[in-house]
C-alpha positions as CSV (number, residue, x, y, z in Angstrom):
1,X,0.0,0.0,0.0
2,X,2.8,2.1,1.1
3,X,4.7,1.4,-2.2
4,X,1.5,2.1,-4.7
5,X,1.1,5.7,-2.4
6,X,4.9,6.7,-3.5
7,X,4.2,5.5,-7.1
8,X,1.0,7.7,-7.1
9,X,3.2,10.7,-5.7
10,X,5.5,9.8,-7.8
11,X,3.4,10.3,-11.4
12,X,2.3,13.4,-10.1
13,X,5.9,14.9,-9.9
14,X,6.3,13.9,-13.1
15,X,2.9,15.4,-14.4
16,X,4.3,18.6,-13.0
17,X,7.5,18.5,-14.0
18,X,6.7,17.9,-17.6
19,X,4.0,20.7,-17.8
20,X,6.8,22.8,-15.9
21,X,8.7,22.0,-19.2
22,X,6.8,22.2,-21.5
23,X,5.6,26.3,-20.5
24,X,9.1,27.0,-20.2
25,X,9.8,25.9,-23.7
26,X,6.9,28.2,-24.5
27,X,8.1,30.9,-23.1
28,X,11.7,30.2,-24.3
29,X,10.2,30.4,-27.8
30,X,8.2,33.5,-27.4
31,X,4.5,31.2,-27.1
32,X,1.6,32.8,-25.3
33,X,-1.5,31.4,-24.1
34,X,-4.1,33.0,-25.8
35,X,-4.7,35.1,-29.2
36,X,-5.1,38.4,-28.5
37,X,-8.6,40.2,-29.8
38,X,-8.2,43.8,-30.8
39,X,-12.5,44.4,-32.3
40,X,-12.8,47.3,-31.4
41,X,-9.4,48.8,-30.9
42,X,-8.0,51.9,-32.7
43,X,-5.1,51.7,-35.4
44,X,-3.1,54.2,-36.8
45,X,-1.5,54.5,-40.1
46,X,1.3,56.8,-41.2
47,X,2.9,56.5,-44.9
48,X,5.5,57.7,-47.1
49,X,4.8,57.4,-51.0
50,X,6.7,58.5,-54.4
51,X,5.3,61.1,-56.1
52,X,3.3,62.6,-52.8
53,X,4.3,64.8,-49.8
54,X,3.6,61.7,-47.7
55,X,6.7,61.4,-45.6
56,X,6.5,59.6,-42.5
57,X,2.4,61.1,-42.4
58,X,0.0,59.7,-40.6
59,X,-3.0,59.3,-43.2
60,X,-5.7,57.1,-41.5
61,X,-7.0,55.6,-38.6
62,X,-9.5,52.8,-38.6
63,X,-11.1,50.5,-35.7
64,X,-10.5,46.7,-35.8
65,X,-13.4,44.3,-36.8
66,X,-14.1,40.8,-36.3
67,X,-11.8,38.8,-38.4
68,X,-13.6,37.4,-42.1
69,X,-12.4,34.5,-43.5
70,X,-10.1,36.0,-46.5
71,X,-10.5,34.7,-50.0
72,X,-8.2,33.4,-52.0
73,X,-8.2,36.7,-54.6
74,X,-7.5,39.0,-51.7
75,X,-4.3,40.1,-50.3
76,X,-3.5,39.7,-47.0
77,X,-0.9,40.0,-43.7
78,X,-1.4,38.2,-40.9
79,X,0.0,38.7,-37.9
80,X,0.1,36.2,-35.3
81,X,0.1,37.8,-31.7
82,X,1.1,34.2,-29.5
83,X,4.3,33.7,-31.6
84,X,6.8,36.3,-30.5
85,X,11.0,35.7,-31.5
86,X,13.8,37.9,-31.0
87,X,14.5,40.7,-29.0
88,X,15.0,44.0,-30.9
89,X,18.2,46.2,-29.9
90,X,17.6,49.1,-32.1
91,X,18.6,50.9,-35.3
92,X,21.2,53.9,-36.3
93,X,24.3,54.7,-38.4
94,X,27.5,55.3,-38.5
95,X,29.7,58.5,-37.4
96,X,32.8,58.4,-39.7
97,X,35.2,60.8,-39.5
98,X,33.4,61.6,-43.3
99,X,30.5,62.5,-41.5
100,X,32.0,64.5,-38.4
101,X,33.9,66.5,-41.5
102,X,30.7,67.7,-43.0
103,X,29.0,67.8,-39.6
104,X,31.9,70.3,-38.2
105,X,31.2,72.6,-41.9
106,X,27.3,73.3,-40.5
107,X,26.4,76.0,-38.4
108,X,24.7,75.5,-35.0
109,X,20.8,76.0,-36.1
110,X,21.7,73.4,-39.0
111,X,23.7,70.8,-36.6
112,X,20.9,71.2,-33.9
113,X,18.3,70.1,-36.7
114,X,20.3,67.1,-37.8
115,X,20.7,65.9,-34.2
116,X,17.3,66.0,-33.6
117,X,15.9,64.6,-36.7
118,X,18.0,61.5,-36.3
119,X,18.0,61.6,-32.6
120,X,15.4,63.7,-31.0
121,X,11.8,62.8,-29.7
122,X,10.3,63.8,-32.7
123,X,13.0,62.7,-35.5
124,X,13.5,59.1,-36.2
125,X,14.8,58.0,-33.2
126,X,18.2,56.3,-33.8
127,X,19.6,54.7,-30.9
128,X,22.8,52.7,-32.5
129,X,26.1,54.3,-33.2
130,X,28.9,52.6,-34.9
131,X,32.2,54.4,-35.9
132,X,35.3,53.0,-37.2
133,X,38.7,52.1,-34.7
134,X,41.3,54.7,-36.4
135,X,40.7,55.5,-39.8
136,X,38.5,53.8,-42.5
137,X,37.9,55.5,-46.8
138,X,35.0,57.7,-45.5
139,X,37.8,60.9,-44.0
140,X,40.4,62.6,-45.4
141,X,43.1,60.0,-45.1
142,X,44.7,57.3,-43.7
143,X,45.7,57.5,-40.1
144,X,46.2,55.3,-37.1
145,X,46.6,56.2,-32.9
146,X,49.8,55.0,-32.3
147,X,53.3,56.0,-34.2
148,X,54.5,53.9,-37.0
149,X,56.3,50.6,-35.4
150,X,55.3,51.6,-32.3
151,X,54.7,47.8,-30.9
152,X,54.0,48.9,-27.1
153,X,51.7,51.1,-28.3
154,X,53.6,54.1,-25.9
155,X,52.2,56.7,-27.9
156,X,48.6,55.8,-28.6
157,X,46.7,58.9,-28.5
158,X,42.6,59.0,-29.8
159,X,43.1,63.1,-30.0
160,X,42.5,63.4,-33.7
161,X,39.1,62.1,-32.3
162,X,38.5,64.6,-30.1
163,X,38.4,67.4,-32.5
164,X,35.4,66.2,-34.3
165,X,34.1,63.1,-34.2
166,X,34.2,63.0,-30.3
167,X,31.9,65.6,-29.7
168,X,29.2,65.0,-32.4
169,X,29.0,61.1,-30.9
170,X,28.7,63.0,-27.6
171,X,26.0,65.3,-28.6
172,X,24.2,62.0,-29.9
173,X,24.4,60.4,-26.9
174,X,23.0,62.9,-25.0
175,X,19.7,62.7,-27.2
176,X,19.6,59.0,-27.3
177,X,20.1,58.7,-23.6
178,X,19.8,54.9,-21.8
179,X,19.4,53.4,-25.2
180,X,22.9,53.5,-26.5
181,X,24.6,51.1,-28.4
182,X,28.0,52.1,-29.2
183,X,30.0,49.6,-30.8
184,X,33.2,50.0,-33.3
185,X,34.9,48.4,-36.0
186,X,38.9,48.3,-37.0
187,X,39.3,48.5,-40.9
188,X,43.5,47.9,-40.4
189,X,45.8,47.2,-38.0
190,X,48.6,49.9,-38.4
191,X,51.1,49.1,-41.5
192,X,54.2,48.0,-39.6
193,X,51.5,45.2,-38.3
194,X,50.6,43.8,-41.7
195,X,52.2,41.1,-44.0
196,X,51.6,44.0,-47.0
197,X,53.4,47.2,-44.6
198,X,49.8,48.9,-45.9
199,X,47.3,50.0,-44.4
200,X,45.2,49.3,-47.9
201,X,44.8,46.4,-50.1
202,X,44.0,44.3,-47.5
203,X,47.1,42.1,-46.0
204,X,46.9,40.4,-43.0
205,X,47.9,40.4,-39.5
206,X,51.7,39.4,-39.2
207,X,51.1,36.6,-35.9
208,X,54.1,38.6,-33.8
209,X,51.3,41.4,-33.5
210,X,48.4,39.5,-32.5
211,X,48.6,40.1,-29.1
212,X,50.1,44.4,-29.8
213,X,46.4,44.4,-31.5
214,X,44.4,42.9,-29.3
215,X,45.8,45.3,-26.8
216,X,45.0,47.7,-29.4
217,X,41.3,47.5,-28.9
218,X,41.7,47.9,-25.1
219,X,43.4,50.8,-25.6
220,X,40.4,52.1,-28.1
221,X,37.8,51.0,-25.3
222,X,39.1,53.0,-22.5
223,X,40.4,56.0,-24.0
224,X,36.8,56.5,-25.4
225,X,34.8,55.3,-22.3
226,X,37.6,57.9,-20.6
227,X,35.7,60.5,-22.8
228,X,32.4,59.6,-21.3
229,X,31.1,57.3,-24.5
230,X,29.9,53.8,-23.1
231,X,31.5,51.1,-25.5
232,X,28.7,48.2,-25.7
233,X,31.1,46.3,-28.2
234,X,32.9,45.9,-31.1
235,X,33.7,43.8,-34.1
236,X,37.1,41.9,-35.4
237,X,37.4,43.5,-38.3
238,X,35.1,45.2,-41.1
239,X,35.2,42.9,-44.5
240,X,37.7,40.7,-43.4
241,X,37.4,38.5,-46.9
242,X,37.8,41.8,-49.0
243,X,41.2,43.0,-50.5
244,X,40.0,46.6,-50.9
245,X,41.9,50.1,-52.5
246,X,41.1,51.6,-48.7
247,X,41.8,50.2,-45.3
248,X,41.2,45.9,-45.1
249,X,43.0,43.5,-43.6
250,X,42.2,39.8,-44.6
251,X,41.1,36.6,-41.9
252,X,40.1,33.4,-43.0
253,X,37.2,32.0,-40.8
254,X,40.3,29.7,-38.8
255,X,42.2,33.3,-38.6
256,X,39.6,35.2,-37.1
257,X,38.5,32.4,-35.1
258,X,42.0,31.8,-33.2
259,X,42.3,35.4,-32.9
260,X,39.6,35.9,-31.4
261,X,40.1,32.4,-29.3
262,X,43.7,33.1,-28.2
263,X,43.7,36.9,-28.2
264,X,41.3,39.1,-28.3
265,X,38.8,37.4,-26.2
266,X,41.2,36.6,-23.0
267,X,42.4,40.0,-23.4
268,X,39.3,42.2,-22.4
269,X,38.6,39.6,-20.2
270,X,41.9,40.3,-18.3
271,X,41.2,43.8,-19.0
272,X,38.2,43.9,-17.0
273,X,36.5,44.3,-20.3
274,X,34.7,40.9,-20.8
275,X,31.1,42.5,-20.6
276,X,31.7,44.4,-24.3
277,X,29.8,42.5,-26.7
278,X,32.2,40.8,-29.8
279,X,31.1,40.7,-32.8
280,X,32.9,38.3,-35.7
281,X,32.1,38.4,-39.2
282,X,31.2,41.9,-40.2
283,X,31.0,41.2,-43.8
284,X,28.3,39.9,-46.6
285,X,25.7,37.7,-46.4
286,X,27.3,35.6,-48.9
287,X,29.9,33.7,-46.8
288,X,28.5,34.2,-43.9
289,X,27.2,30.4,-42.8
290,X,31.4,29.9,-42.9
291,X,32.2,32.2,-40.5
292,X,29.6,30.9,-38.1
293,X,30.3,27.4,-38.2
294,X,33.9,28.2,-37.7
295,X,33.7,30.3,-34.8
296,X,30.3,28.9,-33.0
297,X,31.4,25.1,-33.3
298,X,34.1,26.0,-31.0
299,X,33.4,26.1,-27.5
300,X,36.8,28.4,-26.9
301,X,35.9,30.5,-29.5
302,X,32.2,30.9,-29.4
303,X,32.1,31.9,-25.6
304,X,33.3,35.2,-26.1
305,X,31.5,36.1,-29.2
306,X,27.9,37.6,-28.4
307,X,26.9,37.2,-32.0
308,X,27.8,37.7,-36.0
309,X,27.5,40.9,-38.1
310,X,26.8,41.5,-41.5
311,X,26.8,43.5,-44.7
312,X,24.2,43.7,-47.8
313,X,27.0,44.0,-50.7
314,X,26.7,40.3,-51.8
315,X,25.0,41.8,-54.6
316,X,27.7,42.5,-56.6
317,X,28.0,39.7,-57.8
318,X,24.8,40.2,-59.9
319,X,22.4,37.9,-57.9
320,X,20.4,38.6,-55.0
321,X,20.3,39.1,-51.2
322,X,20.7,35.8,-49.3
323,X,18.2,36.1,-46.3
324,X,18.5,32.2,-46.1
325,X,21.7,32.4,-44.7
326,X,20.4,34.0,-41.7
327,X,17.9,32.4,-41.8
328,X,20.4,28.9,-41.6
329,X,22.1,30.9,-39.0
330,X,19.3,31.5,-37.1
331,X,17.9,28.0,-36.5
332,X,21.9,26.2,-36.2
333,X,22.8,28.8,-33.4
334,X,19.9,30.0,-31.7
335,X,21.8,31.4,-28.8
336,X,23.7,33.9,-31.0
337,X,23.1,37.5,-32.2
338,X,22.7,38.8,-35.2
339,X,23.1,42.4,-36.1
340,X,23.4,44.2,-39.3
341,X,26.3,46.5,-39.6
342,X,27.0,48.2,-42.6
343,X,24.9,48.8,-45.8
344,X,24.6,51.7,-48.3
345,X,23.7,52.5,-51.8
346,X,26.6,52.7,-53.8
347,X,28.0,54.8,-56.5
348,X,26.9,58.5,-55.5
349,X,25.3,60.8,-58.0
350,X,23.8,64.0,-57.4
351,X,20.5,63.1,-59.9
352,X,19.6,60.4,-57.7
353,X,18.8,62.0,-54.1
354,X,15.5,61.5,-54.6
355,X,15.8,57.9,-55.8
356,X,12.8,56.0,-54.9
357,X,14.4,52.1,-55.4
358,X,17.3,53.4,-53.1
359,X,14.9,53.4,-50.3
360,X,13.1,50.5,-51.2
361,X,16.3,48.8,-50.9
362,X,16.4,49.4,-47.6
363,X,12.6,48.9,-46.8
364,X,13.1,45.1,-48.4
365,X,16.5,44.1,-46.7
366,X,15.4,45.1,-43.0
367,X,11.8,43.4,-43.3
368,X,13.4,40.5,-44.6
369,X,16.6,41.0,-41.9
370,X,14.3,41.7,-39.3
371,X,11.9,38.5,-40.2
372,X,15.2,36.4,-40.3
373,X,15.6,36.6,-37.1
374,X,18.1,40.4,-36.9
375,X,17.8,42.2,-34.1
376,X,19.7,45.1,-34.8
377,X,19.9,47.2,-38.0
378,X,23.0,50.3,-38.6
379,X,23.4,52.3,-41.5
380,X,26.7,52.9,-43.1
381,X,27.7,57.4,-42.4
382,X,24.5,59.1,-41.3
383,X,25.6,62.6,-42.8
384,X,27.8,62.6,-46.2
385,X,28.4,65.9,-48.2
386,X,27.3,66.9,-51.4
387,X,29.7,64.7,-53.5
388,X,29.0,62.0,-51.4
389,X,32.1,62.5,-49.4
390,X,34.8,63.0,-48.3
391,X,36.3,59.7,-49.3
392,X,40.2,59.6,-49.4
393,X,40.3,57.4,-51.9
394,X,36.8,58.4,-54.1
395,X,34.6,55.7,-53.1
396,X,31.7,58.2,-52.8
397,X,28.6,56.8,-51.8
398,X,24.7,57.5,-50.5
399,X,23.7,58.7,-47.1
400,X,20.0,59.1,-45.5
401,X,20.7,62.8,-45.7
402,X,23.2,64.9,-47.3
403,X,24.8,68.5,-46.3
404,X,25.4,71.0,-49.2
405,X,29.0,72.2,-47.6
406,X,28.8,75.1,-49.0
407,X,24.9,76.6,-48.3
408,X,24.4,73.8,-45.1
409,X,21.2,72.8,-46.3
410,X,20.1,69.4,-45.7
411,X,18.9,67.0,-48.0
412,X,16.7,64.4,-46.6
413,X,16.3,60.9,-48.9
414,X,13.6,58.5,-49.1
415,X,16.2,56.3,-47.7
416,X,15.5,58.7,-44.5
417,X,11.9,58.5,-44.3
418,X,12.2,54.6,-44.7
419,X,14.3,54.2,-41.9
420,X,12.2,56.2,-39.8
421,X,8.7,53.5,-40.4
422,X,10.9,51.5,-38.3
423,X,13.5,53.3,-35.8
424,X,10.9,55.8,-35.0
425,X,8.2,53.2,-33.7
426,X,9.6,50.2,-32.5
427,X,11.7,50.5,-29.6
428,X,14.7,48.8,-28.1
429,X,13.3,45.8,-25.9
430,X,10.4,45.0,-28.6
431,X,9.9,41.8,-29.4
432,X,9.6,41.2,-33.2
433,X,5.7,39.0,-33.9
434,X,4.8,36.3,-36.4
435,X,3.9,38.5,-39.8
436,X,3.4,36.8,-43.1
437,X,2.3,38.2,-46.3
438,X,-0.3,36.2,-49.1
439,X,1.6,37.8,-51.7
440,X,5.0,38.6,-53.1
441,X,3.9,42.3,-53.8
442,X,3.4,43.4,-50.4
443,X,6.2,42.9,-47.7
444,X,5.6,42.9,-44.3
445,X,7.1,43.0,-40.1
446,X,5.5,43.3,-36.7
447,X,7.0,44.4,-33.2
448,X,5.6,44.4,-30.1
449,X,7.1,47.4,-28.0
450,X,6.8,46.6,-24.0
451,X,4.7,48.8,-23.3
452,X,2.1,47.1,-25.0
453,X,1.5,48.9,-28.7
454,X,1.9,46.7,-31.8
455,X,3.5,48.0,-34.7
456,X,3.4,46.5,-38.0
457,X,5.6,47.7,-41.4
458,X,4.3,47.3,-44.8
459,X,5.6,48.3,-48.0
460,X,4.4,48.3,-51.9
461,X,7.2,48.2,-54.5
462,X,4.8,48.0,-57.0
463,X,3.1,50.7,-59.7
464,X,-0.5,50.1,-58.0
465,X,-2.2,51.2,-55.3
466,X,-2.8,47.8,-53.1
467,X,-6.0,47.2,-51.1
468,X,-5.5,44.6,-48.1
469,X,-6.7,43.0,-45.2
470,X,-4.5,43.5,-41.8
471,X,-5.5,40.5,-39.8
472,X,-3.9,40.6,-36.2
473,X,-5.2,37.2,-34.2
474,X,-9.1,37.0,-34.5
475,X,-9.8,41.0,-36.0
476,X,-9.1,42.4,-39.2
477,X,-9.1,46.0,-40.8
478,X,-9.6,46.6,-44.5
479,X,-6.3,49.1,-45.4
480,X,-4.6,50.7,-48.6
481,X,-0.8,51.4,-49.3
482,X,-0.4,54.1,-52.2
483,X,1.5,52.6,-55.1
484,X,6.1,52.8,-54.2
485,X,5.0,53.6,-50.4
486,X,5.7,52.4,-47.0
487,X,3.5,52.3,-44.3
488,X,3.4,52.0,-40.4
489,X,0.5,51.0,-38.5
490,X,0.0,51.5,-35.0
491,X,-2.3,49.3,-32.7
């Protein structure tokens, strides 16, 4: 009797324990109990279209209805408010010392704008910063912190910071507040370090310097936390497969793997430094899957890397953005990051500000980024000049917004206004929600911000004007997106 009583007890511990489980698991994955009904509920919907003044307008609101069964010749999105995934970081640009050139050439009235339209309450609300360690193409030349040969690194010195790229990352910082992410990205080790003696066309990192560079970055983190900029990480090495005509330094995936293994990893740890967040990678889409398998399968490596970063250029080859590698990515390491770092639109010209499939470029890769599991999105220079400069070695290029240097007056792309549908509505700590599309000419991405509001992105790349259903759990509401337009809707 005694011995059937323990068995009894005995089930029921198990009952428990595997429903324990099972909601953790639940949670884990981003599960909740019950669909969430909005009949009833208000939405609101801002849009920026070609060939309008629709920028970042809000054009509609509507009240949720009781979901209808849609029909195969109707377009929908569905959003799915029990399945929620990864946890969003945020979305900015880059300071170069390009843009801290053209920054420095505007008066105050002009800089105060450009702060506050990337960064203020009412601009788009950036929250990421990258800049570059030293010296990348975008500034006026090539330059390192340390003299030439100097292996102890006696004379590193960030002051050619401090004249102008210092200040404007401070005077973003002080708009974007708690939300920060600084991080930074070397594009060279210093000449004297490198198997070419260059600081361009790539090379690689001579091995008697590994540990002079590692120290390197130290020296980076502390002089600028010194300043009173909070470093939340950095990457190896920007491109690291690209033999470039500006700054590069070539790893392989075993390269940057050992270095980071061996080096750079035990080095902020003994530094007191092991809380900044490493990034490998930092280059295309292409090659990516490489990189992570290198690094991730190893248990030495992989500990002190927080995630992988990447780039949209893989296009040049002709073919088209590889979202299933991250996607691949996303499902082999599930523990990892992953965090866009650098895209623009290459090839600068003048005629083309105004560029409507420059935007759309962006609007495609960070709905599909996001959807593939991203959870942070930064910009390549958030301010370039009117040549799309300064580049020290011509590789002008594309910004959100552009500074006549000689007048000050800002330019503001599409590219601008598409950003802004998502860094000015979804905020850090948002967890991104199940969205699907019924048709290839509407895309489509959902957050859900913790304070409760639902945002969902849509954009048109087609000619037409698209009617749709919006159907969030069991309600629906019957919406239009102007033809080459992006929309937000609030709920």
């Amino acid at each position: 009797m005694i011995l059937k009583k323990y068995k009894i007890i005995g089930l029921l511990l198990l009952t428990v324990a595997c429903s324990d489980s099972k909601i953790k698991e639940e949670s884990k994955t981003g599960s909740t109990l019950f669909a969430e009904n909005y009949k009833g509920q208000k939405l609101e919907v801002y849009t920026t279209a070609e060939n309008t003044r629709l920028r970042l307008t809000k054009t509609s609101e509507q009240v949720f209805k009781n979901k209808v069964q849609p029909l195969e010749t109707e377009i929908a999105i569905f959003v799915n408010p029990k399945k929620t995934f990864q946890t969003y970081l945020g979305i900015g640009g880059a300071i170069t010392d390009a843009s801290s050139e053209v920054f420095a050439t505007l008066n105050n009235t002009q800089q105060e704008q450009l702060l506050q339209s990337l960064y203020g309450k009412d601009g788009i609300g950036y929250n990421i910063i990258r800049t570059s360690i030293h010296s990348s193409d975008f500034g006026l030349g090539s330059h390192t912190y340390i003299d030439e040969g100097d292996a102890d690194l006696k004379t590193f010195s960030i002051e050619k910071d401090k004249k102008k790229r210092i200040p404007f990352i401070k005077r973003a910082i002080e708009l974007i507040k708690d939300d920060i992410v600084f991080y930074a990205s070397p594009w060279s080790p210093p000449a004297f370090m490198k198997t070419n003696n260059n600081m361009l066309q790539g090379g690689k990192l001579l091995p008697e310097f590994r540990q002079a560079w590692a120290d390197y970055y130290v020296k980076f983190i502390k002089a600028y936390e010194k300043e009173g900029i909070p470093v939340w990480g950095l990457t190896i090495q920007n491109e690291p497969m690209a033999v470039q005509r500006w700054e590069s330094c070539v790893y392989t995936a075993d390269e940057e793997r050992d270095f980071l293994k061996n080096y750079l990893g035990p080095t902020l740890e003994e530094e007191g430094l092991g809380d900044k967040n490493i990034v490998v990678w930092d280059h295309n889409r292409d090659l990516i899957s490489e990189r992570a398998n290198t690094i991730f399968e190893d248990p030495e490596a992989s500990k002190y890397a927080w995630g992988i970063g990447f780039h949209w250029y893989e296009t040049w080859t002709g073919g088209l953005p590889k979202y299933d590698n991250l996607k691949n990515i996303n499902e082999s390491f599930p523990s990892k990051n992953m965090l866009f770092t650098e895209g623009c639109q290459e090839g600068f010209d003048a005629e083309k500000l105004a560029f409507w499939p420059n935007a759309e470029r962006y609007g495609s890769s960070m709905i599909n980024d996001f959807n593939s599991g991203v959870v942070g999105w930064t910009d390549w220079n958030i301010l370039l000049d009117e040549r799309g400069g300064p580049n020290h070695v011509q590789n002008f290029c594309f910004a959100p917004i552009h500074a006549d240097t000689k007048t000050g007056e800002l330019t503001y792309t599409p590219t601008y206004y598409y950003i802004g549908h998502f860094s000015k509505f979804i905020k850090p700590g948002a967890l991104r929600v199940s969205t699907t599309a019924s048709r290839t000419t509407i895309e489509s991405t959902s957050f859900k911000n913790k304070e409760g509001k639902m945002v969902t992105v849509v954009m048109n790349k087609t000619a037409t004007k698209i009617a749709y259903k919006l159907i969030v759990g069991s309600s629906e509401a019957l919406l239009e997106i102007e033809p080459r337009a992006m929309q937000t809707i609030i709920y």
